[in-house]
C-alpha positions in Angstrom: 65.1 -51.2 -3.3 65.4 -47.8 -4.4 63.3 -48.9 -7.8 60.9 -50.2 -5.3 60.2 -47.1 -2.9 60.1 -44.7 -6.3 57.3 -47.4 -8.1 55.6 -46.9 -4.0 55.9 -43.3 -4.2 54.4 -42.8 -7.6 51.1 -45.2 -7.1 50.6 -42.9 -3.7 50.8 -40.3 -5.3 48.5 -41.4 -8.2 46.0 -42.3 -5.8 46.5 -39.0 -4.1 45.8 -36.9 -7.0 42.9 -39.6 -8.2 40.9 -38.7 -4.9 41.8 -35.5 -5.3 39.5 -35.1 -8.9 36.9 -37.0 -7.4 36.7 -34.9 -4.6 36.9 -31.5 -7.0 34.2 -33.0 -9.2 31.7 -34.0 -6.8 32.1 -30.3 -5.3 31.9 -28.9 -8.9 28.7 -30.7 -9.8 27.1 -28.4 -6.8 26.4 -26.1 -9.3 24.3 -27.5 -11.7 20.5 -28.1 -11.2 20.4 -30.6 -8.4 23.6 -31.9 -8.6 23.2 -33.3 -11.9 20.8 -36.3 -10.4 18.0 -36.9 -11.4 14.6 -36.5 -9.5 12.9 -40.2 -10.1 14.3 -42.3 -7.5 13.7 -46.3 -7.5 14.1 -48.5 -9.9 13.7 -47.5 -13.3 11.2 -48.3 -16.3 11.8 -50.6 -19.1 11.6 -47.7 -21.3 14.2 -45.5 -19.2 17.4 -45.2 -21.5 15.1 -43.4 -23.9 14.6 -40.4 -22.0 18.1 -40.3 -21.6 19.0 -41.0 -25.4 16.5 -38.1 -26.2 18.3 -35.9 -23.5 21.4 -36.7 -25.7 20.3 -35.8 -28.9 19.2 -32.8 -27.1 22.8 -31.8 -25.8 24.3 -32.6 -29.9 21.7 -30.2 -31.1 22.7 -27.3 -28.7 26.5 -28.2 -29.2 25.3 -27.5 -33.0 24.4 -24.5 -32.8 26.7 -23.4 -31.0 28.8 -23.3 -34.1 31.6 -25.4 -32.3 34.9 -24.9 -34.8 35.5 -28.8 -34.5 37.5 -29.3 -37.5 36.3 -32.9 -39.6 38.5 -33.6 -42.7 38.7 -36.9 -44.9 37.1 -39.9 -43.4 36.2 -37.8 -40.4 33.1 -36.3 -42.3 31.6 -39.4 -42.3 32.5 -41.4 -38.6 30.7 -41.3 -35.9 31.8 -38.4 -33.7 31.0 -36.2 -35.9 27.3 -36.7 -34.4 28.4 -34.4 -31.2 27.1 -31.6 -32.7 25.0 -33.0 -35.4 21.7 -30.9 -35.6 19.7 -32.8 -38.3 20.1 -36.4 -37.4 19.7 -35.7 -33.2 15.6 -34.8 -34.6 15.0 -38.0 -36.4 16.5 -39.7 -33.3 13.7 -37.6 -31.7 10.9 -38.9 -34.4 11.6 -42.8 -33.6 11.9 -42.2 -29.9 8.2 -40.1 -30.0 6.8 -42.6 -32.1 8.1 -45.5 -29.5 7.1 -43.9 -26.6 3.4 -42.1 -27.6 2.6 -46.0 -29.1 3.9 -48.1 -26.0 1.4 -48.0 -23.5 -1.3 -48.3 -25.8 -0.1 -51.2 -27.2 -0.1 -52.7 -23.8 -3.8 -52.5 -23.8 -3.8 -54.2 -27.5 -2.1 -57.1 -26.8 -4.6 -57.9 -23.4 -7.6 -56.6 -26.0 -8.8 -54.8 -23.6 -10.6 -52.6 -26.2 -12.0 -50.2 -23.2 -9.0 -49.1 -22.6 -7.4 -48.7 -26.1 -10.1 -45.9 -26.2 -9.0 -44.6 -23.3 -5.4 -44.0 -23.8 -6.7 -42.2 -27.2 -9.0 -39.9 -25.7 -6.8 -39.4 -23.3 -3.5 -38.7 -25.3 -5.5 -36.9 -28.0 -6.8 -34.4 -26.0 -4.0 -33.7 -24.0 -1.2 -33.4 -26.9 -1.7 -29.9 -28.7 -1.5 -28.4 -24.8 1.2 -30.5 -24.1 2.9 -29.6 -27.5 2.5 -26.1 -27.6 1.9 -24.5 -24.4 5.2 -25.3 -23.5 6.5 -23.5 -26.9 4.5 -20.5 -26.0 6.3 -19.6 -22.8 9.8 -20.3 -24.4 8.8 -17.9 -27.6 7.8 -16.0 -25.0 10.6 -15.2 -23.1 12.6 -15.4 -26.1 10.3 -12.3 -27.2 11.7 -10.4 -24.2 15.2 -11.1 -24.5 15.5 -9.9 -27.7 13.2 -6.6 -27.1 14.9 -5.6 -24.3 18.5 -5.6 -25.7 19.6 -8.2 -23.5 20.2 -10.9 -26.5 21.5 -10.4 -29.8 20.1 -12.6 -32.4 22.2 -13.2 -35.0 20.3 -15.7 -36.6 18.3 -13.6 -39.2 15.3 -13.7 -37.4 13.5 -9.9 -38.2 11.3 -9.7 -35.3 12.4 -6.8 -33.5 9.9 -3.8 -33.2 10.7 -0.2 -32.0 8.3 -0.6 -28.6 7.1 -3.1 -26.1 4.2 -2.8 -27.0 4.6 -3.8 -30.9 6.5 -6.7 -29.7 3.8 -8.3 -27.9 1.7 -7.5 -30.3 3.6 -9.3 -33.0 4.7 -12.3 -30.7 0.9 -13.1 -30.2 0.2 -12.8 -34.1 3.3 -15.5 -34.5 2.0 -17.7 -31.9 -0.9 -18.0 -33.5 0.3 -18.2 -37.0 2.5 -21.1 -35.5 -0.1 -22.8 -33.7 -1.6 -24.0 -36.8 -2.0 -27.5 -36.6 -3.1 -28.0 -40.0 -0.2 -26.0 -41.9 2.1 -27.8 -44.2 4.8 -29.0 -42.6 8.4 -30.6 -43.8 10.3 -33.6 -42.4 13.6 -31.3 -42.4 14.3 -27.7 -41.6 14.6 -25.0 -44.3 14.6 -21.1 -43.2 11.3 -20.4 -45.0 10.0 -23.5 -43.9 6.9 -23.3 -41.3 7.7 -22.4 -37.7 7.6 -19.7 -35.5 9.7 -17.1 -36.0 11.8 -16.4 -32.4 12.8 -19.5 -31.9 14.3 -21.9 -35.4 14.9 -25.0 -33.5 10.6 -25.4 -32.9 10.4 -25.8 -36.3 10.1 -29.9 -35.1 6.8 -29.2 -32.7 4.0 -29.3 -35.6 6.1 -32.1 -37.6 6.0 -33.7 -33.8 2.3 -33.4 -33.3 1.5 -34.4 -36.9 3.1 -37.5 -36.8 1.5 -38.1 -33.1 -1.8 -37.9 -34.5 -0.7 -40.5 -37.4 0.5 -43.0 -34.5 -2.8 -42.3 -32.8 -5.0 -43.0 -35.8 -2.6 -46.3 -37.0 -3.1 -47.7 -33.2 -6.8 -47.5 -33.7 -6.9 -49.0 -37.3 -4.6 -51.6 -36.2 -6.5 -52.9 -32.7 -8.6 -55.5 -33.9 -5.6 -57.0 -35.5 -3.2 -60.2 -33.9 0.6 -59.0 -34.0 1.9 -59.9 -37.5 -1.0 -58.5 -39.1 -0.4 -55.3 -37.3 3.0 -55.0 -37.7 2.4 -55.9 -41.8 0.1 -52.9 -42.1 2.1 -50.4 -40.1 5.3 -51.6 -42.4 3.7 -50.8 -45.9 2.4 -47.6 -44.4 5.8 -46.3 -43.3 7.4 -47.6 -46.5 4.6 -45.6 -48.0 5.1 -42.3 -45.9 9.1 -42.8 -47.1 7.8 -42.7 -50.5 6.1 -39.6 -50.5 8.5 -37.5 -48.4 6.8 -37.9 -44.9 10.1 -39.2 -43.6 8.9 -37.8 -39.9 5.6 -40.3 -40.5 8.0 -43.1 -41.6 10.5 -42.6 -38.7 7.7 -42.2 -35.8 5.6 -45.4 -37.2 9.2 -47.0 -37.1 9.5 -46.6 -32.9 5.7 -47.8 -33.0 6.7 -51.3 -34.4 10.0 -51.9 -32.4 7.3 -50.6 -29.2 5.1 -53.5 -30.2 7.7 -55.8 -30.8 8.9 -55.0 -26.8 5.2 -55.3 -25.8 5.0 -58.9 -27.3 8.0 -59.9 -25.7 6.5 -58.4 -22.3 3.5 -60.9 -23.3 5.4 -63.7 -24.0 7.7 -63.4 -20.5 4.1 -62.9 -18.6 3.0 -66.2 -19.7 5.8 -68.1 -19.2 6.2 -67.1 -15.7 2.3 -67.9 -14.8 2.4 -70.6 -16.5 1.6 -74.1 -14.4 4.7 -76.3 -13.5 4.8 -79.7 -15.3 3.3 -82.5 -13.2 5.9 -85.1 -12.0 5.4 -88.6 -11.5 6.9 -89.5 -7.9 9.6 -91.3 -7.4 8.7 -94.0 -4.3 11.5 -94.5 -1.9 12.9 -97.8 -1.8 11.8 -100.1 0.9 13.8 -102.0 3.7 13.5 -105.0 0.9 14.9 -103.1 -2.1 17.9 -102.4 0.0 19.4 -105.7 -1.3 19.2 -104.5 -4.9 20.2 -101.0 -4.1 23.5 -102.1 -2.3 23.8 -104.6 -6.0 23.0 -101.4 -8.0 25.8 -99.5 -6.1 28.3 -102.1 -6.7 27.8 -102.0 -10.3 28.2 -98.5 -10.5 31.3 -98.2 -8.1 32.7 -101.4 -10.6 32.2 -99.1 -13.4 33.8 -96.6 -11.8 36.9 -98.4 -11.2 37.4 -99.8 -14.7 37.1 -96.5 -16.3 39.7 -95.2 -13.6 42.0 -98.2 -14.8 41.9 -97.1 -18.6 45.1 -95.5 -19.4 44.0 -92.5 -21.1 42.0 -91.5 -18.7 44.5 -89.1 -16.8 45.7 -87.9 -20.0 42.3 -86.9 -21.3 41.2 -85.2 -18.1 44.6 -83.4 -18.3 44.1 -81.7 -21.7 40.5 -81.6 -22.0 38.8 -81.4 -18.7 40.7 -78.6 -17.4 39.6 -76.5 -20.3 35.9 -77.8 -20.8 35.5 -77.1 -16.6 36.7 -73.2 -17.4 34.4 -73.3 -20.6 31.4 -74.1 -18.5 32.0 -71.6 -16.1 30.4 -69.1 -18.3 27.3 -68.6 -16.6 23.9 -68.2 -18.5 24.3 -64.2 -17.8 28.2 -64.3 -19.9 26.5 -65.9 -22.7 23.4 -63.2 -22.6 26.2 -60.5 -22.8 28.4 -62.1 -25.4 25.7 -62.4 -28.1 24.7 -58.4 -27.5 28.5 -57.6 -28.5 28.1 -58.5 -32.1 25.3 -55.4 -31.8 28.1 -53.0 -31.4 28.6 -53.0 -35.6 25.0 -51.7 -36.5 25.0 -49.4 -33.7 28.7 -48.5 -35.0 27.6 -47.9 -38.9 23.9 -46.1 -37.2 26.7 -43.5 -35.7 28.4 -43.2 -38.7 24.8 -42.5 -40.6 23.8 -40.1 -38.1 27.1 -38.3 -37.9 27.3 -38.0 -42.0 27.3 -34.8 -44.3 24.2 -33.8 -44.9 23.8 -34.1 -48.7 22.6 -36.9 -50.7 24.5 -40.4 -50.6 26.6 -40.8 -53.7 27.6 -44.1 -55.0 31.7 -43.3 -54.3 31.0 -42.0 -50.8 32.6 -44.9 -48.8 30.7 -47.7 -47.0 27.5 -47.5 -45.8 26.8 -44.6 -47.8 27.5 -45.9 -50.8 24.8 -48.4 -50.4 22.1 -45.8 -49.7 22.4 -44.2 -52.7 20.8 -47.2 -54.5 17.6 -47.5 -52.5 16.9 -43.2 -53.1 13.1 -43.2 -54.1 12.8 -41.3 -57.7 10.1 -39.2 -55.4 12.4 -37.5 -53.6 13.5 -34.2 -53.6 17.2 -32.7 -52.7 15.7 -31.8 -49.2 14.5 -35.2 -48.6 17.6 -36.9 -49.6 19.9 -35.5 -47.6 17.8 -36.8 -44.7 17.7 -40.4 -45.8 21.2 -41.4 -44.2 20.1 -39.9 -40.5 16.5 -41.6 -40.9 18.4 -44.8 -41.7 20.6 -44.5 -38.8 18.1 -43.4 -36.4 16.2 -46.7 -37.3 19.6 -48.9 -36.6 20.5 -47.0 -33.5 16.9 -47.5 -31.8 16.9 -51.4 -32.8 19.9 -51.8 -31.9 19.7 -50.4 -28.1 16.2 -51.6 -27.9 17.7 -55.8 -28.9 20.8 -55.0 -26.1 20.2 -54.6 -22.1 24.3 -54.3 -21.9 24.1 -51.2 -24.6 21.6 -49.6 -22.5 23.6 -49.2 -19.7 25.1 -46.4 -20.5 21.7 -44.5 -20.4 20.4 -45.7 -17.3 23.0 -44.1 -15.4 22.3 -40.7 -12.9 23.4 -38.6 -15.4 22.1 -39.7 -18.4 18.7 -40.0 -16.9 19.2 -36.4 -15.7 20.0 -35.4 -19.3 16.4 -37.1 -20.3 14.8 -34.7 -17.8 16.2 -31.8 -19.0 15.9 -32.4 -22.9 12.9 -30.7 -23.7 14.2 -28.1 -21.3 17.8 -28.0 -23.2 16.1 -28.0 -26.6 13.6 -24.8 -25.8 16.0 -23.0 -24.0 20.0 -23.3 -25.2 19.2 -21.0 -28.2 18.0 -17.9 -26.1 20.9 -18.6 -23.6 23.2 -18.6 -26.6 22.0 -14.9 -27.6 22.4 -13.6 -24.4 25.9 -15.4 -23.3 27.5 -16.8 -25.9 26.9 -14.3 -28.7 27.0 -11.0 -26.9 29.3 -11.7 -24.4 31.8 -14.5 -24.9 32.6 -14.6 -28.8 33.7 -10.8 -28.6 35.6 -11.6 -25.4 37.4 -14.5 -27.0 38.3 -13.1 -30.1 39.7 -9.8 -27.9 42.1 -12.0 -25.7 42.5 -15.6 -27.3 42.2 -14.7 -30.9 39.8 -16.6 -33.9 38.8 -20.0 -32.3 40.5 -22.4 -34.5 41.7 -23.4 -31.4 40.1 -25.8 -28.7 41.4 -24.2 -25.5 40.4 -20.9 -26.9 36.6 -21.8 -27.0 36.2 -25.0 -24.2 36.0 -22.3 -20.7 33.0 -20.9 -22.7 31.5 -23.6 -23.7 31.6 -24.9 -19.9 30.5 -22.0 -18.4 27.6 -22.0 -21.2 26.6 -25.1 -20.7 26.0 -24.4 -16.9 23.5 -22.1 -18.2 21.8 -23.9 -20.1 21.0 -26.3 -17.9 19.8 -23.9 -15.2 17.6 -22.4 -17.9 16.7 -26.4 -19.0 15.7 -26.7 -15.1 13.4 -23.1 -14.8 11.7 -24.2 -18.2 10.9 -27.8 -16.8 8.4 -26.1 -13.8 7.0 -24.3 -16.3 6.6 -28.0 -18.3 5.4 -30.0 -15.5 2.7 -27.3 -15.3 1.2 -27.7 -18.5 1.4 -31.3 -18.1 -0.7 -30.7 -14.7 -3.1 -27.9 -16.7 -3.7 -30.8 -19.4 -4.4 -33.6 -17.0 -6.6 -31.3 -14.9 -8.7 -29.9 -18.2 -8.9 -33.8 -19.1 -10.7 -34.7 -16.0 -13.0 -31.6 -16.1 -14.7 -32.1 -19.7 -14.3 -36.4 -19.8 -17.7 -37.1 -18.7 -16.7 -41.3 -17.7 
C-alpha cells in the first residue's frame, strides 16, 4: 500500500511540474516576435516546409558564427550534428531551395503550355529580382555602416571600413554598395575573404552568387518550354553536370531544385487528371424478378451447403486459429500505415545527407570513413581546392532536398508553428545576426563571460548568452522583415507601372 501511494505521489507530482514548464514556456515565448507564430494562417502550401528548412539553415549559419566552442573529436567530425553550426553547407541548402522555388510556379505554366504565361512569370520575376535581391542588402549594409561608425559595435571580423567622420562613412558605404551591386562581377560558389562581396557585412557574399544562378534558372525555363518532361529534365541534367564541371557548383545546385520542382509539378499533373477523369461505365445489374425467386432461394441453398461442409472440415478451426487471427491484424494496416511505412526507409539518405552537410570542410579522401570515402572518386580533375571542399555539402544538399521532397511524414517537422516562423524570419536572421553579434555578443557578453565564468570550454558558461542573443536576433530578424516586405511591395508596384499589358 505504502509502494502504491509513493508510485501516486510521484506521477502527481510529475504532472505537477510537467504543467508547470508548459505554463513557464508559453509565458516565455511572449518575448519573441509574435510569440514565435507565424503570420500566414490557413492551410499551408505544398511547398511550405521549405521556407521553414531555409529558416533552418539560416539559424546553423548564425549559430556559426557565433564561434560556438562545441567540441567534435573522432567520428564526431563527420556525423550529422555537427551541421548545427555548419556555415558552408546551410548555403548550398539555400542554392537547391532558390533554384526549387524561383522554377516552381513557372513550371506550372509549362506543363498546361500555356506559353502566355511562361512569359509572364519571366518578365515578371526578371524584373523584380535585382530589387528584390539587393535592396534588401542595402538597408542591412546600411545599418551595419552605423553600428560600426558610431562605436556601438565592434567588428572583429577584419573588415577595415571604419573612417574618422560620419561623413567619410557614408561616403564610403555608398562607394561599396555600388561596387557590390555589380551584377556582372565574378563570382565564386564558396566564400574566400578576398572573394567578391560587400565589405560590412561577409555573410552577403551569397546575394550575387544568388541572383546569378536566378538568372541561369530563368533562362533554362525558357530554353526548356517547348519541351515534354523527359526531354526537359535531360537537358537540364547535362547542364548541371556541366556547371559541376567547371566549378559553378551554385549553377549545378540551383538547376538541381529546378528538376525535383518539375518532378513535383508532374506529379501535381498526373493527380489533376486522375481525379477529373470520367468514372468507368457499369453495366447494370437487373434485379431479379418475382420468377427468379425460385432460383435465387436454389442459389442460396447451394451456397449455405457449401458453407456447412467447409465448416465440417476438421482443420478448419485450427487454421483460423493460427492464421486468421494474425492475417485479420495484418490487414488492419490501413492504406495511410503502408504510405508511412515505405517513407521510413527515406530516413538513411536523409541520415548520410546530414552527415555530408555536417562534414569538415576539406576535400574527401579515400580513408575518410563512409560516404566520404566514396566522393573522393567522383572529384572532377577541373576542380580546384576551393571547389572541392564544397563537393560533400553540394552532394548532401541534393540528398536532403530529395529526400524531404519524396516524404510527406519527413516534412512534418517543418510544417509546424515554429518552423514556419523560422522560414519567415530567415532572410531576416541571415542579414541581421552578424550586426547583432558585434554589438551584443562581441562587446558585451564575451568580456563579461570570460570576467565571471572563465574561457568557454564550458557549455553552461556560454548557453545564458547565447539565449539572450538569440532573442535579439530575432527581434532584429522581425524589424528587417518590414523593411523586406517593402521592397517586395516597391518591386511589384514599379512592375505594374512600366509593364505596358
Amino acid at each position: 500500500m505504502a509502494v502504491r501511494d509513493l508510485t501516486l505521489s510521484v506521477s502527481a507530482g510529475l504532472l505537477k511540474a510537467m504543467h508547470a514548464a508548459i505554463r513557464l514556456g508559453s509565458h516565455a515565448a511572449v518575448i519573441f516576435p509574435r510569440s514565435l507564430k507565424p503570420v500566414r494562417g490557413g492551410p499551408l502550401s505544398g511547398t511550405a516546409y521549405l521556407d521553414a528548412l531555409r529558416g533552418y539553415a539560416a539559424w546553423f549559419v548564425y549559430n556559426h558564427h557565433l564561434r560556438l566552442p562545441i567540441p567534435y573529436h573522432g567520428f564526431a567530425k563527420y556525423s550529422a550534428v555537427k551541421m548545427f553550426n555548419g556555415p558552408n553547407s546551410a548555403v548550398d541548402v539555400f542554392f537547391v531551395i532558390s533554384g526549387f522555388t524561383l522554377s516552381y510556379s513557372t513550371l506550372g505554366y509549362i506543363h498546361s503550355k500555356d506559353h502566355v504565361k511562361v512569359l509572364d512569370s519571366l518578365g515578371s520575376s526578371i524584373f523584380r529580382r535585382y530589387i528584390r535581391m539587393y535592396l534588401p542588402c542595402i538597408f542591412a549594409t546600411f545599418i551595419a555602416m552605423l553600428a560600426i561608425a558610431s562605436g556601438v559595435a565592434v567588428n572583429p571580423d577584419g573588415n577595415d571600413v571604419l573612417q574618422p567622420t560620419l561623413w567619410a562613412n557614408i561616403r564610403y558605404w555608398l562607394a561599396d554598395t555600388v561596387r557590390s551591386s555589380d551584377p556582372f562581377a565574378h563570382v565564386d560558389s564558396w566564400y574566400y575573404h578576398h572573394g567578391f562581396r560587400t565589405h560590412y557585412l561577409f555573410q552577403m557574399w551569397t546575394i550575387p552568387v544568388q541572383f546569378r544562378a536566378s538568372i541561369l534558372v530563368y533562362i533554362c525555363c525558357a530554353a526548356v518550354c517547348k519541351m515534354d518532361y523527359r526531354q526537359r529534365i535531360y537537358t537540364i541534367l547535362v547542364i548541371s553536370l556541366a556547371c559541376m564541371w567547371w566549378e559553378a557548383i551554385y549553377g549545378a545546385l540551383h538547376l538541381a531544385g529546378m528538376i525535383m520542382a518539375d518532378r513535383r509539378q508532374l506529379r501535381a499533373k498526373q493527380r489533376l487528371a486522375e481525379s477529373t477523369s470520367l468514372p468507368t461505365t457499369t453495366v447494370p445489374v437487373a434485379r431479379p424478378s418475382i420468377d427468379d425467386t425460385a432460383e435465387d432461394s436454389a442459389l442460396i441453398e447451394i451456397r449455405d451447403k457449401e458453407d456447412i461442409d467447409l465448416e465440417g472440415w476438421p482443420g478448419t478451426q485450427h487454421a483460423r486459429s493460427w492464421v486468421g487471427k494474425p492475417l485479420r491484424t495484418f490487414l488492419q494496416f490501413t492504406e495511410r500505415h503502408w504510405t508511412l511505412l515505405r517513407q521510413l526507409p527515406l530516413l538513411v539518405p536523409v541520415y548520410y545527407s546530414l552527415c555530408l552537410l555536417g562534414g569538415p570542410m576539406s576535400a574527401p579522401a579515400t580513408n575518410d570513413p563512409l560516404p566520404f570515402s566514396l566522393l573522393a572518386w567522383i572529384i572532377p580533375p577541373t576542380w580546384s581546392d576551393g571547389a572541392k571542399s564544397h563537393l560533400a555539402p553540394a552532394t548532401g544538399s541534393v540528398m536532403l532536398m530529395y529526400s524531404l521532397e519524396l516524404s510527406p511524414l519527413l516534412q512534418r517537422p517543418f510544417v509546424a508553428s515554429f518552423s514556419q516562423y523560422l522560414g519567415e524570419l530567415s532572410f531576416g536572421i541571415y542579414a541581421m545576426h552578424n550586426t547583432v553579434r558585434w554589438i551584443v555578443w562581441e562587446k558585451w557578453f564575451v568580456p563579461w563571460q570570460a570576467e565571471h565564468f572563465g574561457p568557454p570550454s564550458e557549455m553552461l558558461n556560454w548557453v545564458p548568452g547565447y539565449l539572450v542573443m538569440t532573442v535579439l536576433v530575432l527581434w532584429a530578424a522581425e524589424l528587417f522583415r518590414m523593411v523586406d516586405i517593402q521592397c517586395v511591395r516597391v518591386a511589384s508596384r514599379l512592375q505594374r507601372k512600366l509593364f505596358a499589358v
